[in-house]
N, C-alpha and C positions, 0 to 999 in steps of 0.2 A: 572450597573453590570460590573464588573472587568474581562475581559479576561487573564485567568491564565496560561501560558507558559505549555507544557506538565509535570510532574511528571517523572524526569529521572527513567528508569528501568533497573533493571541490567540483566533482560531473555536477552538470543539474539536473535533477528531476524533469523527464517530459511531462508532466502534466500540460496537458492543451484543454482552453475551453470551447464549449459546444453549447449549441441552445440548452437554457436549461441547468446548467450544470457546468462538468466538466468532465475528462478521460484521465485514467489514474495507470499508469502502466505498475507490474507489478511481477517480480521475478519471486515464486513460493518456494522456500523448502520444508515439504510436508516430514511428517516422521520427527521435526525434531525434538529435546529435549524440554524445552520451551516455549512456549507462541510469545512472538517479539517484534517490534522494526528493528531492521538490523543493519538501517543505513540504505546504499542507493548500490546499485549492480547494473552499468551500462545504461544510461537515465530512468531507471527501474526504482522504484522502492521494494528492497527487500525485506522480504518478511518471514519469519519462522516458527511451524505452528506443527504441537503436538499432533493433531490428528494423522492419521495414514494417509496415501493417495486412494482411498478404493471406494469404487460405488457413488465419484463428487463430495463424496463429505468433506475432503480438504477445502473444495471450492464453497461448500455452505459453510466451515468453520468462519474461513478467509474474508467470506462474506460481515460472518456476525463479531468476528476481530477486529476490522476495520471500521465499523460502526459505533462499535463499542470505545474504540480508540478514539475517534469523532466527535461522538456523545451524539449521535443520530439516529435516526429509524431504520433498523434492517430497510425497510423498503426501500429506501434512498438510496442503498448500494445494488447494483446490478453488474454481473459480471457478462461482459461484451464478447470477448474471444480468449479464446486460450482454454478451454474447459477441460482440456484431456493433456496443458501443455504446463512446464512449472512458468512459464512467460504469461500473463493474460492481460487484461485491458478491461476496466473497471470502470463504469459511468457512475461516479457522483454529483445525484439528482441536488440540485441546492445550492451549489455552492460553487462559487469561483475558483478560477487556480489560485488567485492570491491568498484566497481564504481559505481554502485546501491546503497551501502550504503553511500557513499561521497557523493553522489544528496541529497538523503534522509536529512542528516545531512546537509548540503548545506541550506535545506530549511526547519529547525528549529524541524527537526521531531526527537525524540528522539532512537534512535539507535543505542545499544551495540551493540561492534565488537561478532564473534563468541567467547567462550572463548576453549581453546585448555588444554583437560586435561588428 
C-alpha cells in the first residue's frame, strides 16, 4: 500500500490567537491505522491516531502527537473543549497563529494561510 502525501486544501485553518498562545481547533479520528495530519476538515486540522476513544486516552495521545509534531512540551498543549467529542479546541501555550502554522507546514501538514477578504 502506497502512503499518499495530504490532498492540498484551500479552507483555512481557524487557528485564532489568545493571550499567551493561541486556539488550535482540531477534528480526531481515534482508532485509526496510523497517528497522522491529515490535512484540514471544516477549518479543523485533521488528525489520525492509533489509540482508541476509551478512558481520554485518545485525548492524552492527541495531546502528546501534537507536541511531538511541534517539537514542544506536552505541557504547552492543553486541550480546551471537546473532551468526549471527535471536534475539540486546543491552547497552544507559546506560540502564535503564524508560528503554529509554519510548525504545521514545517511538518508536511497541509495548511492554507487565513484568506483576508
Amino acid at each position: 500500500m502506497i502512503d499518499n502525501p495530504p490532498t492540498p486544501v484551500t479552507t483555512p485553518l481557524a487557528i485564532r490567537d489568545i493571550p499567551g498562545g493561541c486556539t488550535l481547533p482540531v477534528r480526531v479520528h481515534p482508532g485509526a491505522r496510523r497517528s497522522a495530519i491529515d490535512g484540514i476538515h471544516d477549518g479543523a486540522l485533521k488528525v489520525s491516531l492509533t489509540t482508541p476513544p476509551t478512558d481520554g486516552r485518545a485525548n492524552q495521545a492527541l495531546v502528546a502527537f501534537l507536541a511531538g509534531e511541534l517539537h514542544i512540551p506536552r505541557a504547552r498543549v492543553t486541550l480546551l473543549t471537546g473532551g468526549a467529542s471527535r471536534t475539540k479546541s486546543l491552547r497552544i501555550a507559546g506560540l502564535t497563529s503564524a508560528q503554529l502554522r509554519a510548525a504545521l507546514s514545517d511538518n508536511r501538514a497541509t495548511v492554507a494561510p487565513p484568506t483576508t477578504e
